[in-house]
C-alpha positions, 0 to 999 in steps of 0.5 A: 484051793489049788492056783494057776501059776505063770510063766515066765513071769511068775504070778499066781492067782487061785483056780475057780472053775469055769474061768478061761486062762485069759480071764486070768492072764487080763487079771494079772497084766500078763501080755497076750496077743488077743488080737480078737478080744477074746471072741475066739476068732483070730487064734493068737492067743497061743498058751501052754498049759499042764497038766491037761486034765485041769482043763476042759477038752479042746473046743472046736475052735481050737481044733480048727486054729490052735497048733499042736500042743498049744492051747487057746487062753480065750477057749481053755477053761478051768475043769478043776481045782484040786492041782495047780495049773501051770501056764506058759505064754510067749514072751514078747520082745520089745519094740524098736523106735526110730532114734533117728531123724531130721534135726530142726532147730526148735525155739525152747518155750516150756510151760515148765520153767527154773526161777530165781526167787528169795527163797531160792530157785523153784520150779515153776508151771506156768505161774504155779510154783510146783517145787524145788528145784533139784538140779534138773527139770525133764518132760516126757513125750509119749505117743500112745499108739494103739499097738506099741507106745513110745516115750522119749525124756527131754531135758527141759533146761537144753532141750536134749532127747536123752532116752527113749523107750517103747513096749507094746501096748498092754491093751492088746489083751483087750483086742489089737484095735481101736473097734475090739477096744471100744466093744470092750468098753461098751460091754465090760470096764473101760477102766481095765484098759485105761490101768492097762495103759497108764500101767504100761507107761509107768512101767517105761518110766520106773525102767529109766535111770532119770528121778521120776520126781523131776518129770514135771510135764507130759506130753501125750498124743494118739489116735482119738480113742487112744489118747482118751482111753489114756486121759479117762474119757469115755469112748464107747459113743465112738462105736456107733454114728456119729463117731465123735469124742466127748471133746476134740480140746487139748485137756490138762491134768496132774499126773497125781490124778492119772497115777502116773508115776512123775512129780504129783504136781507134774502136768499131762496135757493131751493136744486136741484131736481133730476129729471122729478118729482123727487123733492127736497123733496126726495134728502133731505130725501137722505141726511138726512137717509144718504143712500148715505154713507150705505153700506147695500141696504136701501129704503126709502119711502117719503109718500103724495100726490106725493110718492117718493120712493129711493132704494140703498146704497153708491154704486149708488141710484134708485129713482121713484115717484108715485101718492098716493093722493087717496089712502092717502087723499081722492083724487077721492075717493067717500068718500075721504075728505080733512081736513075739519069740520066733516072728521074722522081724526082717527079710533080704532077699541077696544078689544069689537071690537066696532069701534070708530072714532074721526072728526075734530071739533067734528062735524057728520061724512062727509068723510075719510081724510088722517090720518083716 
């Protein structure tokens, strides 16, 4: 039986008919943009596949939305397997965090402590020894957004940001929000999408120079769904009303139970969730403006792909969420595009009034991403 190999990133998997290329692309964690979740809709997931006769005819949908040349991974199935299919997907660039920001000095209590015992120094969690001490004690902070996760290394023993690092969320191959991903859920494996993401992270984690054993706390936030697709709670209830979480507590558990790739004993602890989509994400943007203590009616907006926006002051604090995906990245918007090769990431218009635009990999123009 003949394969479908991918480029650029090398994976192979053998033919079968009948199957589409994305079916193979969601197998391999290959990174797609199936913005629609594979329904079809949003012509996003462009490929480049050969030779054409492996694969059955163009289908109407993709003589309405496919580019000349390309090939929808959603609608180009499989017609034979006597040959091997070759496959090429874009390549996605990797997200900009902001490095940035207002300093405040912030008292140091980790949950995650050095101590002197007889038998020499150990690392404690709360009262639990946990290990050795082995020369440094690191956490993480990693904000699981729905489109691009964020994590930034935090020396426990200084409180000291020592690197931060981001990457589109690999869920995107199940859908580019929160609705494609609970239909997802709903009618296939929830587990796909929590390994999606937990595999995205580790990813970030193996590409920093610091010892993972030496993680021993992660902080997690995120929109409601988000962050309990990540923890392992069922979201497919969210589709419907009421609309709530199995629960809106903080939750902790081992890093060895997620799989993530810190010390075993290293604890995840997810901050609660306000409510309905109300997530982690915005109680930590309360928390860290301390809105909660002003005395003056404050609003802050936490802007992505699920917008929250909180409205008060110590006396009590209204919050909502909102969809913004398409009028920030691009989803269901014509010339909307993720993060890939060719997507105009920034525009000046100059005093001549000239314009000028600048792509991801210098490559010819294909689309607005989020930052253009």
């Amino acid at each position: 039986m003949a394969e479908i190999l991918i480029k650029p990133h090398g994976r192979k998997a053998k033919l079968r008919v009948g199957r589409t290329i994305l079916s193979y692309l969601q197998e391999l964690d290959v990174e797609i943009d199936a913005s629609c979740g594979g329904r079809g809709v949003c012509g996003r997931c462009l490929v480049k596949a050969i030779p054409d006769e492996s694969l059955a005819p163009l289908t109407e949908v993709e003589r309405r939305l496919a580019k000349p040349g390309f090939r929808l991974a959603c609608q180009a199935k499989i017609l034979r397997d006597d040959q091997n299919v070759q496959v090429e997907v874009p390549t996605y660039a990797r997200y900009k965090i902001l490095g940035r920001g207002v300093e405040k000095p912030v008292p140091l209590n980790p949950p995650v402590l050095r101590r002197f015992t007889p038998e020499g120094e150990k690392v404690y969690w709360r009262n639990v020894m946990v290990d050795e001490y082995r020369g440094e004690i690191y956490g993480l902070a990693l904000d699981v957004g729905t489109t691009t996760l964020a994590m930034y290394w935090v020396n426990l023993e200084t409180g000291v940001v020592e690197h931060t690092s981001s990457m589109l969320n690999p869920q995107i191959r199940y859908g580019d929000n929160v609705i494609d991903r609970i239909n997802y859920a709903r009618t296939s494996r929830q587990t796909d999408l929590e390994n999606a993401v937990r595999d995205g992270v580790n990813q970030m984690i193996l590409q920093r120079p610091i010892n993972p054993d030496h993680i021993y706390e992660v902080a997690v936030v995120g929109n409601t769904i988000m962050r309990d697709l990540f923890i392992g709670h069922p979201v497919s209830q969210m589709g419907e009303a009421p609309f709530e979480p199995l629960s809106t507590s903080p939750v902790n558990k081992s890093a060895g139970e997620l799989g993530l790739k810190v010390n075993k004993a290293a604890n995840v602890y997810a901050l609660p969730l306000i409510g309905h989509f109300v997530g982690a994400d915005a109680l930590a943007v309360i928390l860290a403006t301390e809105m909660h203590h002003s005395r003056d009616i404050v609003m802050a907006i936490d802007i992505g792909t699920n917008t929250e926006i909180a409205v008060g002051c110590e006396g009590g604090i209204m919050v909502t969420s909102c969809a913004s995906g398409p009028a920030f990245e691009g989803s269901g918007v014509k010339c909307g595009i993720g993060a890939v090769e060719g997507a105009i990431q920034s525009v000046e218009i100059a005093e001549d009034l000239k314009i000028r635009y600048e792509t991801i990999g210098g490559a010819p123009p294909i689309g607005i991403c989020g930052s253009g």
